[in-house]
C-alpha positions as CSV (number, residue, x, y, z in Angstrom):
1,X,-12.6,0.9,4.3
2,X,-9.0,-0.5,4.7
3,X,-9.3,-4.0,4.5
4,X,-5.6,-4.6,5.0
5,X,-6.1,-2.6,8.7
6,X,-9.3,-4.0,9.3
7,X,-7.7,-7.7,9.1
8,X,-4.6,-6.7,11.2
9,X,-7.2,-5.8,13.5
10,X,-9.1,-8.9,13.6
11,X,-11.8,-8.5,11.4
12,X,-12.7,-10.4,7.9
13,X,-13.0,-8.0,4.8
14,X,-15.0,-8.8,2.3
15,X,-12.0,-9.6,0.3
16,X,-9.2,-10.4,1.0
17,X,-5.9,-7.7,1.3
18,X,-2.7,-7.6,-0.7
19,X,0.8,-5.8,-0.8
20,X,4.0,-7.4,-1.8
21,X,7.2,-7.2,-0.2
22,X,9.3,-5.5,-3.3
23,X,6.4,-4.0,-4.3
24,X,8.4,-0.3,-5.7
25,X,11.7,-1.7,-7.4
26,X,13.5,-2.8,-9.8
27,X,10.9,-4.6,-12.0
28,X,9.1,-1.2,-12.5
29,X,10.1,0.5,-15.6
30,X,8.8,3.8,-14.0
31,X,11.3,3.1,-10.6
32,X,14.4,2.0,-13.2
33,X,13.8,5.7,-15.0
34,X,13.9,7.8,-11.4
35,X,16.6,5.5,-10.6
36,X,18.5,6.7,-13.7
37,X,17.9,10.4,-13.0
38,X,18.6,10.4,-9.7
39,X,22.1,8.2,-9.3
40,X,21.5,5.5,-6.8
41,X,19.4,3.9,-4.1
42,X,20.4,6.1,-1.2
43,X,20.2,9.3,-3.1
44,X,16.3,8.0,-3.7
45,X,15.4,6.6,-0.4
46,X,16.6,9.8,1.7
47,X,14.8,12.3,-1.2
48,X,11.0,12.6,0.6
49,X,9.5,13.5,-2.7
50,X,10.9,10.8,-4.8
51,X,10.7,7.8,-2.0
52,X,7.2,9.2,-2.3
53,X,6.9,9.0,-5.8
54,X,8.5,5.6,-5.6
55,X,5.8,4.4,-2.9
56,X,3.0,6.0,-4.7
57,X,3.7,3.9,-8.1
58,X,2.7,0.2,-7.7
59,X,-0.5,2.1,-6.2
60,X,-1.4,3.4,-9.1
61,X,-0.3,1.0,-11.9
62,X,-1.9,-2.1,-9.3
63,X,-4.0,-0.7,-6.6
64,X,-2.5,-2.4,-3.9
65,X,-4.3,-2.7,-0.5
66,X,-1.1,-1.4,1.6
67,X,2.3,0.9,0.4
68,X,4.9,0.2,2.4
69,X,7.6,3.2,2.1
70,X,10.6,3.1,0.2
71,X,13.3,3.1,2.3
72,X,16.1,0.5,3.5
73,X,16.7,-1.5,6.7
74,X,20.2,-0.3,7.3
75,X,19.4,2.9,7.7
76,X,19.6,2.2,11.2
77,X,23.6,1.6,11.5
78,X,23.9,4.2,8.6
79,X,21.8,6.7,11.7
80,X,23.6,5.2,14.5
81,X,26.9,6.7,12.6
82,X,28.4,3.6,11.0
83,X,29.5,4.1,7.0
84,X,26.9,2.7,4.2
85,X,26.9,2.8,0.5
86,X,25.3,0.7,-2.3
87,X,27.7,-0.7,-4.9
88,X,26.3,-1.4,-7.8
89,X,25.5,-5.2,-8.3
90,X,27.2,-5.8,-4.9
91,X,24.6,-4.7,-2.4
92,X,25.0,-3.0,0.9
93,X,28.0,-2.5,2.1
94,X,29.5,-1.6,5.4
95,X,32.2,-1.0,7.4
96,X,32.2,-4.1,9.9
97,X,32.8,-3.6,13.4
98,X,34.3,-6.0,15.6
99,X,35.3,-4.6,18.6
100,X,34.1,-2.8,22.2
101,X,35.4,0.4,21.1
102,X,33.9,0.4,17.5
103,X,30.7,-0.6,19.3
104,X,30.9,2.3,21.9
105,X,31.3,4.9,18.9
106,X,28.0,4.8,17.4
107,X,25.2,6.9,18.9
108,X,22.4,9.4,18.3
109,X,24.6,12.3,17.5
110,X,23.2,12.7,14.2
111,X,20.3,9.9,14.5
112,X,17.4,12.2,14.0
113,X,18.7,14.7,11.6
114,X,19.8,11.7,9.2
115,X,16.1,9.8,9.8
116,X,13.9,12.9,8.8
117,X,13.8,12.1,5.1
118,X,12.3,8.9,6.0
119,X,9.7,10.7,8.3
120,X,9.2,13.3,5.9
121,X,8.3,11.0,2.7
122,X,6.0,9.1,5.0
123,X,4.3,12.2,5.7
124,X,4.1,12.9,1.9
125,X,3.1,10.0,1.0
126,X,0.3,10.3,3.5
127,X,-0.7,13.6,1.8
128,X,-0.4,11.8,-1.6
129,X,-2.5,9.2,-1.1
130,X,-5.5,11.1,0.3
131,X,-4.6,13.5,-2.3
132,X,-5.3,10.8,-5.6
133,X,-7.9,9.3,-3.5
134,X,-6.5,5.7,-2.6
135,X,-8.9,5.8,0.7
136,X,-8.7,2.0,0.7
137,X,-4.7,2.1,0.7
138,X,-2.9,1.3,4.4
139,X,0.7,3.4,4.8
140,X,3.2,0.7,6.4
141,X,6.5,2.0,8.0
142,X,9.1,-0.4,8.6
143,X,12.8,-1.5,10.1
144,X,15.0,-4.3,10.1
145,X,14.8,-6.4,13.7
146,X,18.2,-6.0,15.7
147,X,19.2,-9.5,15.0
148,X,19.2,-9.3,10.9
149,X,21.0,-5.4,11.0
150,X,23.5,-6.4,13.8
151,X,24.6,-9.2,11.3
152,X,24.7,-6.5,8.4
153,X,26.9,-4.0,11.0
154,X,29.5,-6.9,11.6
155,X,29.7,-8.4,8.6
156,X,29.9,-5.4,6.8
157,X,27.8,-6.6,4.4
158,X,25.6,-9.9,3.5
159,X,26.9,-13.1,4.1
160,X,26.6,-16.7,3.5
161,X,27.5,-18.2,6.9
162,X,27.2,-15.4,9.2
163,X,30.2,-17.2,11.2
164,X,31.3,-13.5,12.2
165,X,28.5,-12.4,14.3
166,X,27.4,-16.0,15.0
167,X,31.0,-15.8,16.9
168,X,30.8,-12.6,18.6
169,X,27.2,-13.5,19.7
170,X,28.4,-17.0,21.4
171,X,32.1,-16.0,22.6
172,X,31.4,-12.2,23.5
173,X,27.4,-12.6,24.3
174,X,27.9,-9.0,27.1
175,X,29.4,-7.4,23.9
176,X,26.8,-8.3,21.6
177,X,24.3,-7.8,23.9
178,X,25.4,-4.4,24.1
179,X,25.0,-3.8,20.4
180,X,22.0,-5.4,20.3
181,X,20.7,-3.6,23.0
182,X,21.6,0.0,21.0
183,X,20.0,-1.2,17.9
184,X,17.0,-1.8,20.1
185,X,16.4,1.2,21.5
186,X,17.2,2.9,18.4
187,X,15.1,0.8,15.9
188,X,11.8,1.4,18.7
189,X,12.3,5.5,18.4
190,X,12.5,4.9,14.9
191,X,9.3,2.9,14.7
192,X,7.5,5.2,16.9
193,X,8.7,8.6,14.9
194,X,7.6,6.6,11.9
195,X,3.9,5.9,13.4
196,X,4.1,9.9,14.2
197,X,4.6,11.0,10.5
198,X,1.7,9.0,9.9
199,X,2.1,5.3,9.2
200,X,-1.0,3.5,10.0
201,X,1.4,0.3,10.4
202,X,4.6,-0.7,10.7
203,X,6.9,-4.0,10.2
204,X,9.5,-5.6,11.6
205,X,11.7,-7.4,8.7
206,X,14.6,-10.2,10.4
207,X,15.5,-11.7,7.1
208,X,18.3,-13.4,8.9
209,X,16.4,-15.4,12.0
210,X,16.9,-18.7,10.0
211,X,20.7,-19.1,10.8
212,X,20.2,-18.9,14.4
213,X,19.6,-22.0,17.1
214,X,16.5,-22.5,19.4
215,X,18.7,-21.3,22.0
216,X,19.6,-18.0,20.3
217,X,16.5,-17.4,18.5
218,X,14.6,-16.7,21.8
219,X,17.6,-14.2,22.9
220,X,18.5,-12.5,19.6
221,X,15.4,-12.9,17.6
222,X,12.6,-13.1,20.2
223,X,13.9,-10.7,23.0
224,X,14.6,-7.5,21.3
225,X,11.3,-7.7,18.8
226,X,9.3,-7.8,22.1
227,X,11.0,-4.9,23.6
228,X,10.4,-3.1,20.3
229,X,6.6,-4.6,20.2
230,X,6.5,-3.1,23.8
231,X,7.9,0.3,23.4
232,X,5.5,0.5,20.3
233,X,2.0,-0.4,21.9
234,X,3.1,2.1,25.0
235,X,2.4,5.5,22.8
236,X,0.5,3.5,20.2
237,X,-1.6,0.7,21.4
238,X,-3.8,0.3,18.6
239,X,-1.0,0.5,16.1
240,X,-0.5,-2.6,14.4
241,X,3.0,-4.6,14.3
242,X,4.0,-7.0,11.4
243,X,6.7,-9.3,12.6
244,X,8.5,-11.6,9.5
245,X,11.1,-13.7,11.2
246,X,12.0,-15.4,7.7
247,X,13.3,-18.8,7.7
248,X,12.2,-19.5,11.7
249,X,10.4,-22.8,10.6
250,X,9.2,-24.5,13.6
251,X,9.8,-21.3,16.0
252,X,7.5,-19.4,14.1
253,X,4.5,-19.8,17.0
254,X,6.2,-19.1,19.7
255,X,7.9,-15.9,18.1
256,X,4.4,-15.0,17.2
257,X,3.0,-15.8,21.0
258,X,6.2,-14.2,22.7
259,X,7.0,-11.3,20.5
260,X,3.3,-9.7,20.6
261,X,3.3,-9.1,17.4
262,X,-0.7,-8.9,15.7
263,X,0.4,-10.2,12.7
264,X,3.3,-12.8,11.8
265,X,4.6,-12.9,7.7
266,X,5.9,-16.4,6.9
267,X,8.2,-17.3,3.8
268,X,7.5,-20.0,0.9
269,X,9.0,-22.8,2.5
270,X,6.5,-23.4,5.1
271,X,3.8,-25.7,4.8
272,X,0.2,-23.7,4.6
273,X,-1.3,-26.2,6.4
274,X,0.8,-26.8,9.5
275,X,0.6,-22.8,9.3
276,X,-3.3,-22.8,9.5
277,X,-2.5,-25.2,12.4
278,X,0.1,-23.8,14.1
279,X,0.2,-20.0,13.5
280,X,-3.5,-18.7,12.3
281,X,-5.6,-19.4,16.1
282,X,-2.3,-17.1,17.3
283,X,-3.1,-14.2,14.8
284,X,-3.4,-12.9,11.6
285,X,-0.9,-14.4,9.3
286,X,0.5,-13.1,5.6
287,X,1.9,-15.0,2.8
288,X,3.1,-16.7,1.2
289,X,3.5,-17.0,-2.7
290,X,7.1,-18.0,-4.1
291,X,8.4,-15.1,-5.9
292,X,9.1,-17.8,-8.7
293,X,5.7,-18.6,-8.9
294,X,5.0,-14.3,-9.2
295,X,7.8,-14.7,-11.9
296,X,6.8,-17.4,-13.8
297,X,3.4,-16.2,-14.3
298,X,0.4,-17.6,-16.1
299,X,-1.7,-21.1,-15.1
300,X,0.9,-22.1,-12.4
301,X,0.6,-18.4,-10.7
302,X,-3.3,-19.0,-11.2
303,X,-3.1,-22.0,-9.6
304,X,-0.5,-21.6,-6.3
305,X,-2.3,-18.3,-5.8
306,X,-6.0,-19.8,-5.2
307,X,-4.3,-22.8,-3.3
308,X,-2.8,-20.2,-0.9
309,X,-6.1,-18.3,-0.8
310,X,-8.6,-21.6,0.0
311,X,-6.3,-22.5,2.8
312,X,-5.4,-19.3,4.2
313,X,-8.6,-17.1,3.6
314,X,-10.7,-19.0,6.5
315,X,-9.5,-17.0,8.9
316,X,-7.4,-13.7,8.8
317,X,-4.9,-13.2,6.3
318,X,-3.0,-10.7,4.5
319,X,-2.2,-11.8,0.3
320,X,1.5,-11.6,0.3
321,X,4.9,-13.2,-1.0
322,X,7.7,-15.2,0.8
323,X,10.0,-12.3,0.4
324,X,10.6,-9.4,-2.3
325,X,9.6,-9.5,-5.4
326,X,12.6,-10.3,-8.1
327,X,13.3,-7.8,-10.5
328,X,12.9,-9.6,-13.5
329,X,9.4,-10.2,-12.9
330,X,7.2,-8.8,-15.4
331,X,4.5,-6.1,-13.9
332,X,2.3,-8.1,-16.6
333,X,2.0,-10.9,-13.8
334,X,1.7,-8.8,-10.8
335,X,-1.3,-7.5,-12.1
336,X,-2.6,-11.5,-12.9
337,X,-1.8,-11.6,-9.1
338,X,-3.9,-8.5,-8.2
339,X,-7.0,-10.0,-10.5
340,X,-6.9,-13.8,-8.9
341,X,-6.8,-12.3,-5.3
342,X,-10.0,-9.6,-5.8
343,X,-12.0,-12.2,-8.1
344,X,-11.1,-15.0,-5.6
345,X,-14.9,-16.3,-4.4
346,X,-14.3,-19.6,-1.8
């Protein structure tokens, strides 16, 4: 049985599931020595067989309860016809746009034809998994929401005060809506042709919500996640949708209740109790270990992680961190992690 589906679903596993956010990087010997061979991150994440292989390997070294595929959030501007590379120890970076014009330029020209790898290794991985008989493992697809990549597609890059697209969104809101609207529609058909190569879930990642306002979370965090949850449940109604608007704090029920979402991630620096309040009666929740803790290792990982567990486990809930896990993390820990969870008796 896959407990992590079953509990997206509703239902209460006999244990309870885990996956990590992170879960094929950096902190992988295994991943650094593909890395190596093969150049870069892009070169790997639009190669079916090795995103595959990268998928497949915290399965086999931990036995995780879900592989999410290796892939990136920005390939959605990179699809939409907007320039992306990796610099190494620099991150993503991008030309930003700024304008009506630059706006107007990108389209689906090429969107398909650039998104097969990612549909492709999904498939594999599929294959693979049935293949080395991990029955019990869930396939999760994934995209960035149109908030966090619009942010990534103006400010050509990360930021630390997203005062660019904050800008455009409050002094050109038609223009932005516009974009916002195109990364919509194109990060639904990308979800949906994701669901088709055979992801059993899929999530929606807006690692950026926390910078916005009440006001604009509902229009530019909120709004297009719905449509997206919508266009989803249409063709695929009993496919499950992960939302993780990171950093929402206190608008984390109503993106839950308004978004449709069947399962809402939350970060470390919520409270687990006013979460087992507040979000758990609206659905399934995951969490929400600090990556520090997963880092640190040892008696205080022992002891966060059962904390987490008697206040979450009630009800359902998916074993998960607060965001990805850092690289220097020793995969010595993450298997601690995997033996607390499955011993874990309330």
């Amino acid at each position: 049985m896959k407990d992590l589906l079953e509990t997206l679903k509703g239902n209460q596993p006999s244990s309870t599931p885990l996956w990590l956010m992170r879960q094929a990087g950096r902190y992988l010997p295994e991943y650094r020595e593909l890395r190596a061979q093969k150049g870069g991150f892009l070169e790997m994440a639009f190669d079916p067989k090795a995103a595959c292989e990268v998928t497949m390997q915290p399965i086999r070294r931990f036995g995780m309860d879900g592989a999410i595929i290796f892939s990136d959030i920005l390939t959605i501007p990179y699809a939409l016809g907007q320039g992306l590379e990796f610099a190494k120890g620099e991150g993503p970076k991008l030309p930003p746009i700024s304008t009506k014009s630059e706006i107007e330029a990108l389209g689906y020209d090429q969107f398909d034809q650039k998104m097969q790898p990612v549909y492709d290794a999904i498939t594999l991985t599929k294959q693979q998994l049935a293949a080395e008989n991990f029955d019990h493992v869930t396939l999760l697809g994934f995209a960035g929401a149109p908030w966090t990549i619009a942010t990534y597609m103006i400010e050509g890059g990360g930021s630390k005060d997203y005062i660019n697209v904050k800008t455009m969104a409050y002094a050109q809101p038609d223009l932005f809506q516009e974009l916002i609207n195109l990364i919509t529609e194109a990060t639904s058909r990308y979800l949906i042709n994701q669901i088709k190569a055979g992801a059993d879930v899929v999530k929606i990642f807006d690692s950026w919500a926390g910078v916005l306002d009440e006001d604009q979370f509902k229009k530019w965090a909120i709004n297009p996640v719905k449509q997206i949850v919508q266009a989803i449940k249409s063709e695929f109604p009993d496919v499950p949708v992960i939302g993780f608007p990171r950093g929402a704090g206190l608008n984390y029920p109503r993106y839950a209740q308004e978004t449709g979402v069947d399962c809402c991630a939350f970060d470390s620096m919520i409270s687990l109790d006013w979460i087992a309040e507040n979000l758990q009666p609206i659905c399934c929740v995951q969490g929400n270990l600090d990556p520090a803790i997963l880092r640190a290792g040892g008696e205080c990982l022992e002891q966060n992680t059962k904390n987490i567990l008697k206040k979450m486990a009630a009800k359902p809930f998916i074993f998960n961190l607060g965001h990805g896990i850092n690289k220097e993390t020793p995969p010595e820990h993450v298997a601690q992690l995997m033996r607390i969870v499955k011993e874990y008796k309330p």
